[in-house]
C-alpha positions, 0 to 999 in steps of 0.5 A, a space after each residue: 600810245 593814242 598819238 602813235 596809234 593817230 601817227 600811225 593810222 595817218 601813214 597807213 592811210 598815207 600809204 593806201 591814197 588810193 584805198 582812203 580816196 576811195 572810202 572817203 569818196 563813197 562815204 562822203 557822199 553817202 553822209 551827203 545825200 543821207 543829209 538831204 534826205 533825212 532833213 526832208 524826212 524830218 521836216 515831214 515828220 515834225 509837221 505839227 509837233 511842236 504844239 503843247 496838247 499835240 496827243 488830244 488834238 484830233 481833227 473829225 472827218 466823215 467815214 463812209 462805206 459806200 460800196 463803190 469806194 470807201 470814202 473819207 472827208 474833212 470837210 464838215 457842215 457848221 453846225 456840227 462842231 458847235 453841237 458836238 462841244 455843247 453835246 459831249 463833255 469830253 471835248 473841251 476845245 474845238 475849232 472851225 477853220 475856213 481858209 481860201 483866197 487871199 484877201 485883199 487889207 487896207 491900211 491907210 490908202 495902202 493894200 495888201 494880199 493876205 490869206 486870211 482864215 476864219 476860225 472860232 475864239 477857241 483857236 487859241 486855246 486848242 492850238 499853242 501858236 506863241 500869241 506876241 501881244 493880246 490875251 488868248 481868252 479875248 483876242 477873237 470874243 467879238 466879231 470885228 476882233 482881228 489877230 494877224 501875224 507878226 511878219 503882216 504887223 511889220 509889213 503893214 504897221 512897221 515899227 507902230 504898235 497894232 493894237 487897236 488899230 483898224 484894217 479894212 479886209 475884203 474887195 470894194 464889193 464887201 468890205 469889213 473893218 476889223 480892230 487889231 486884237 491880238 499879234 501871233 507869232 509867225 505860223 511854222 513851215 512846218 504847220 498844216 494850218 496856214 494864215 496871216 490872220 485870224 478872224 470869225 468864221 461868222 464872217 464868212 460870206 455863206 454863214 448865215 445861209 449855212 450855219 443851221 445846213 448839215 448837208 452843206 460841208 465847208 470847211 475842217 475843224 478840230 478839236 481837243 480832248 479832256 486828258 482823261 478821254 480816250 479816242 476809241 471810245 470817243 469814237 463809239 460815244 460819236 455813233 449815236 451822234 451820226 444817227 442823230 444828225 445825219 439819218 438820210 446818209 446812213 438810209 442812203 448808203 442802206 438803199 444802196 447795199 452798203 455793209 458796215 465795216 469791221 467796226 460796224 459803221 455805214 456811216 461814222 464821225 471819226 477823229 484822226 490825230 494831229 500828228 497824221 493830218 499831214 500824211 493823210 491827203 484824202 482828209 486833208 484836201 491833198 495838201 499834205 504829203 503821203 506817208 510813204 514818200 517820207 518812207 521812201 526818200 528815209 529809206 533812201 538814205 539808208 540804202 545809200 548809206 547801206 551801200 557806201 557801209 558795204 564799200 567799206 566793209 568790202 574794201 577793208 575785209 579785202 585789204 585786210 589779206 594784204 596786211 595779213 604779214 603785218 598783222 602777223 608780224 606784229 602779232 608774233 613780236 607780242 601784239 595783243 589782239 586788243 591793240 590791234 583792234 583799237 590800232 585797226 578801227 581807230 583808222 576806220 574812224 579816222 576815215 569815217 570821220 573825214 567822209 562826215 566831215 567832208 559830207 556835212 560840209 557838201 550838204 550845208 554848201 549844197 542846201 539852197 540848191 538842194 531846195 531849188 532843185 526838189 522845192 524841198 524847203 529845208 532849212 539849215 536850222 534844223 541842223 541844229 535841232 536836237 532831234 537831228 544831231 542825235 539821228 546823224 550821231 547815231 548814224 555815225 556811230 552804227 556806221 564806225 561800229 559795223 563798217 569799221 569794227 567788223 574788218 578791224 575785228 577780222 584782222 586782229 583774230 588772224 592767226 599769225 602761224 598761217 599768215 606768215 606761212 601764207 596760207 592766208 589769201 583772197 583768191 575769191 570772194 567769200 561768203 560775206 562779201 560777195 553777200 554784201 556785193 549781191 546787196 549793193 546790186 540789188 539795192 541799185 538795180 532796185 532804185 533804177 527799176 522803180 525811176 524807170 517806171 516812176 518816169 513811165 508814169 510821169 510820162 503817161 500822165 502828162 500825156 493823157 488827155 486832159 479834156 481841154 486843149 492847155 496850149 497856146 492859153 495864158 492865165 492871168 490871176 486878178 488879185 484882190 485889188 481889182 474888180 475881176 469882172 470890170 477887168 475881164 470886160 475891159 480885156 474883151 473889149 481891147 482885144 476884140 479886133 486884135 487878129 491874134 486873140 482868137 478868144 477871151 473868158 474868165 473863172 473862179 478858179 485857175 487851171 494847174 497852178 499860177 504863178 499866184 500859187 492859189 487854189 480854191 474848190 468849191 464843192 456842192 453835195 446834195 441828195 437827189 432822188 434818194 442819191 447823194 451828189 457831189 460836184 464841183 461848183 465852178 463859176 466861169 463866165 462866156 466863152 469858156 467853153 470855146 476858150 479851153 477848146 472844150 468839146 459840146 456833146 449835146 445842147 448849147 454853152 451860155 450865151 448873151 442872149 439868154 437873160 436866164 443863163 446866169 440865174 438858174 442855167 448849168 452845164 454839166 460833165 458826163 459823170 454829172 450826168 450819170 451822178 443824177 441818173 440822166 442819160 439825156 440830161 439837156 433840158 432836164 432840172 434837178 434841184 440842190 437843196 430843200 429850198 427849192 433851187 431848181 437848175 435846168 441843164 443847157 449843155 453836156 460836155 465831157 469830162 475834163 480834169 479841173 484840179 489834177 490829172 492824178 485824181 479820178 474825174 469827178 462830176 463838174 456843174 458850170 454855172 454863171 453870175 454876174 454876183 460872184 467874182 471872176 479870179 482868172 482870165 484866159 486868153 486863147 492867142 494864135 500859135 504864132 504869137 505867144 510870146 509877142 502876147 504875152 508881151 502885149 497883155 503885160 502892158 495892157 494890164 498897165 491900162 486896165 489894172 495898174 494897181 494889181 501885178 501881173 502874174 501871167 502864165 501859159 497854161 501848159 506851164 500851170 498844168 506841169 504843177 499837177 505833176 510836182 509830187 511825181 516829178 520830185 519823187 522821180 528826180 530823187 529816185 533818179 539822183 538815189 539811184 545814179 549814186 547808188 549805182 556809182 558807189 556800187 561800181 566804185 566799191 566792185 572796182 576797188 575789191 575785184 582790183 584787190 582780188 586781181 592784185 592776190 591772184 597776179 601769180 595764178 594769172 601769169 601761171 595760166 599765160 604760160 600754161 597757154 591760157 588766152 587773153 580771153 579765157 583769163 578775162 572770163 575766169 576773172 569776171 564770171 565771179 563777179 557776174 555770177 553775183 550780179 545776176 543774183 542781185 537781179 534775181 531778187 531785186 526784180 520781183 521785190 520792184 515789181 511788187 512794190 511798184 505795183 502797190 505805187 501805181 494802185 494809188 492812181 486811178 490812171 496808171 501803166 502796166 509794167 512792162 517786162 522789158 524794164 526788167 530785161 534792160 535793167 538787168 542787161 544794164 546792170 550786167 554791163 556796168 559790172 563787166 565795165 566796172 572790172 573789164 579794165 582791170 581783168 584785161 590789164 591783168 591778162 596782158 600783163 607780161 607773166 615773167 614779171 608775176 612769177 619773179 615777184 615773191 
């Protein structure tokens, strides 16, 4: 019996090429981006979760209720985790980690750059990285003590054994010797915690000038509960320690007006769990991805799936009125319903299986591009993950449960009386399916709001002035190698009379992100005048200001002639200014720190965007030194030049840093990276919302093509009653406009809120505008007379002699 019904199901679909093609088609596709997306979610979800003690591992950050903006800060002072474990009995492990630059090792007269972080010997105990060789209780107990990847054993060693071996870490400027101690395993993509290698944090070049400051944050921690404590009260237990240890922030914030909190906390020591690190950017330093882009590409994938299920249900509700006789047939020579059903759903399961098969096959060839595209770096392992094959078989199964079971279930129950007495027809949609037609729309025409606006952001964004003049600029990253001054002056002193070089100046950190794919921040807190001051701390060196095209508002930039300016001279930004409370600042001093650092202020400029476009302006404090390495040259050419410039210091660097690769880039080009979240988010809109649209008109064509066929009869009734082609056309789409325009009716204020939640995220963002509405809407009007129009006319000039002949 199941080979016939398997025959059977097989010519049936044989028969209906044009049905099958059509479902197959749609589905196919659904399973294929649903793929995608759900990789990509489930990449995002997994962050962090492979480690034994995930549940009691927290990270601690400070939460501020400042009323201008609550705030919330990984960043921490030294001395606090070290306290905090010898203080609270609760917290059996804990560890700072400090990760910057790369860092330049050397074995052998050979070299290497390799993200080092500095951590404490608890690291090993409080996270479940697999250690491949040495013991996890005394891999980090001495200071020279140096854990490093296997990939970074491999490429530095090869097949020699790294144990005991030594490795000089740092530039020619501080170098250190390190003993191999231990080997780790490669960290996963899936991780927060980046590094090649581990080493002490009291390696650090700051320690020992901020291991007993409380005011001075510089790196994030975590640390891991006994099993048997609780995160609230932890919490709680933690309040105590706030007024111990930071009673001028708690004072400040009072003198300021702050309220507590619905906890009753100014200011609090607060723990966020592993598993959130990821998703939560304010506490992360923006590393992570925000929670609800991971919802958004999830949901996603079920809209488009949702929609390929609505095609299907649609066609085969629709279909079904054409196979009523044969229903009724089969029914009145004894069929019971149950065969039928099994018979019916057993070809929707044939179908369904086809379009995962096809749709899987689509994702695995697809993936390399896939992650090209979107740099979405998913891999094809997590195919095979155990987690993901219950998802998508899950998936499949809900999908050959509703899409499939539902029409089969119609079918069957058919009355074979009414059947074959033809009272059962399909003149006009019914409930359910112009209910499911009225949600594919409104899923479409919601995608295709929410792209417009994402790209109306995108576009403001990128147009929105940056403070600095980004073109005609090339950035060159130093590496660790070299000597960042010694290049810097050797660049200057080769382009000097070049006519097409119009300046040249150096930075530690980059602007937008190069091709080294580094960034570093520095940020200085400190209290002035009973106000707490955050800046950024940013080294650059002379001409910078005429360099980037930077605008002085009032005094001067710094200047070779002034000995001074690189021991205890600023220039600062407008919030700067106001950070400090000086309205004219130039000539004025401020001190930050009870050491009695005094820094006089030389020059006021404007605000400028140094880190991205998308976050609010924060205030900036240049400064100059001869001590602190240079990481970045820029170079201002002509217009004229670009491309023989970046010809011409390709070479030079040949001549001035031959050990070091050059990783040039043109500044615009870095800047457009401050813009990758928005851009992707917009471009997997755009693709969601492309293929939503399609499978929406392909399943509107299918079912008005269905609909016409049933009512071949009426029209040709109506042609010689002297109905014109015109009227014909309008009584065939009117149905199918009617509920498109209910699909914009709920699609419109559903977009409008949740754009409007989207764009509360940027502290610079669009007003949406009623017009998107008006051309989504008139778009989607069209596309579903587009959809239907070539049928409708070719029924309505259809000869009526043949559809009155026919039965």
């Amino acid at each position: 019996m199941l080979r016939n019904y398997i025959k059977i199901a097989f010519r049936t679909l044989w028969k209906s090429k044009g049905y099958a093609a059509i479902n197959i088609v749609g589905l196919s596709v659904a399973f294929c981006i649903c793929v995608f997306l759900f990789l990509t979610t489930y990449r995002q979800l997994t962050f962090d979760s492979f480690h034994a003690d995930a549940d009691r591992i927290f990270q601690p950050y400070f939460f501020s209720n400042d009323p201008e903006r609550v705030t919330r800060s990984g960043g921490l002072p030294l001395p606090l985790t070290p306290t905090l474990k010898a203080e609270y009995p609760e917290v059996e492990a804990a560890a700072r980690i400090m990760t910057g630059a790369t860092s330049l090792i050397a074995y052998q007269g050979k070299y290497f750059d390799k993200l080092v972080t500095l951590t404490d010997p608890d690291f090993l105990n409080l996270f479940s990285f697999p250690l491949i060789k040495g013991n996890r209780q005394n891999a980090l107990q001495d200071l020279s003590s140096i854990v490093i990847s296997e990939s970074m054993a491999r490429t530095i060693f090869g097949s020699e054994d790294p144990m005991g071996r030594q490795l000089q870490v740092g530039g020619d400027d501080n170098p250190r010797n390190y003993i191999v101690t231990g080997v780790l395993a490669d960290l996963p993509d899936n991780s927060s915690i980046r590094g090649d290698a581990l080493i002490r944090i009291e390696n650090a070049a700051n320690y020992q000038a901020d291991k007993d400051k409380w005011d001075a944050n510089t790196h994030t921690a975590f640390i891991k509960l006994s099993p048997n404590a609780d995160q609230q009260t932890v919490e709680d237990r933690l309040k105590l320690f706030s007024l111990k240890y930071f009673p001028s922030s708690i004072e400040t914030l009072k003198k300021k007006g702050a309220q507590p909190d619905e906890r009753g906390d100014l200011f609090a020591i607060r723990l966020q769990k592993l598993a959130d690190v990821h998703f939560n950017t304010d506490i992360s330093g923006g590393k992570g991805a925000p929670i609800a882009v991971v919802y958004a590409l999830s949901g996603l994938g079920l809209f488009i799936l949702l929609i390929a299920c609505i095609n299907f249900i649609n066609l085969s509700v629709a279909r079904s009125f054409s196979r009523a006789r044969e229903v009724g047939v089969r029914k009145s020579l004894g069929a019971l319903k149950s065969q039928l059903f099994v018979q019916i759903w057993g070809e929707s399961i044939l179908i369904c299986f086809m379009g995962f098969m096809i749709g899987s096959l689509l994702a695995y060839k697809l993936v390399p591009e896939f992650n090209a595209f979107f740099e979405a770096r998913i891999d094809l392992a997590y195919l095979l993950q155990p987690g993901f094959i219950a998802v998508m078989l899950g998936v499949f199964a809900v999908v050959t449960l509703v899409a499939g079971g539902f029409p089969a279930w119609k079918m069957a129950t058919f009355n074979p009386v009414e059947v074959l007495k033809g009272k059962v027809t399909l003149k006009r949609p019914g409930v359910l399916r112009s209910s499911l037609i009225i949600t594919q729309f409104t899923i479409s025409s919601l995608l295709i709001c929410c792209t417009i606006i994402a790209v109306q952001q995108i576009g403001y964004l990128r147009q929105r002035p940056l403070g600095f003049q980004k073109e005609q600029v090339i950035s060159i990253p130093i590496g660790n190698r070299v000597n960042g001054r010694q290049v810097l002056d050797r660049i200057r002193n080769r382009l000097a009379n070049d006519p097409t070089v119009l300046s040249v100046t150096g930075s530690g950190v980059n602007l937008g992100r190069g091709k080294d794919r580094v960034t570093s921040r520095t940020v200085l807190g400190f209290t002035y005048k009973d106000k707490e001051v955050s800046t950024d701390w940013l080294l650059v060196d002379y001409d910078y200001l005429k360099t980037l095209n930077i605008k002085l508002l009032a005094g001067r930039e710094f200047d070779r002639a002034y000995a001074t300016d690189s021991v205890n001279r600023v220039i600062i930004t407008e919030s700067m200014a106001r950070a400090i409370g000086l309205k004219n600042p130039v000539g004025s001093y401020f001190d930050t720190d009870t050491a009695g650092t005094r820094y006089q202020v030389i020059g006021l400029i404007p605000d400028f965007h140094l880190y991205s476009v998308t976050d609010e302006l924060k205030p900036i404090t240049m400064h100059l030194s001869h001590s602190e390495p240079i990481n970045y040259v820029f170079v201002r050419v002509v217009p004229q030049s670009l491309t023989g410039a970046m010809e011409k210091l390709t070479h030079l660097w040949q001549e001035v840093a031959p050990q070091s690769e050059f990783m040039g880039s043109f500044l615009d080009e870095n800047i457009d990276a401050w813009y990758k979240n928005e851009q992707m988010l917009s471009q997997i809109f755009s693709l969601a919302s492309g293929v939503a649209i399609l499978l929406s008109c392909l399943g509107l064509f299918a079912v008005a093509l269905l609909v016409i066929e049933q009512r071949t009869k009426e029209i040709g009734v109506r042609k010689v009653m002297g109905a014109s082609i015109a009227n014909i056309v309008l009584m065939l789409s009117r149905d199918f406009v009617r509920l498109v325009f209910i699909a914009l009716a709920i699609a419109i204020p559903l977009a409008w809120f949740g754009m409007q939640k989207w764009l509360d995220h940027y502290p610079y963002r669009i007003d949406i505008n009623a017009w998107v509405f008006v051309l989504v809407g008139l778009s989607a009007i069209l596309i579903a007379l587009a959809t239907v129009s070539y049928q409708t006319i070719k029924a309505a000039l259809a000869n009526p002699v043949k559809s009155l002949r026919s039965e």
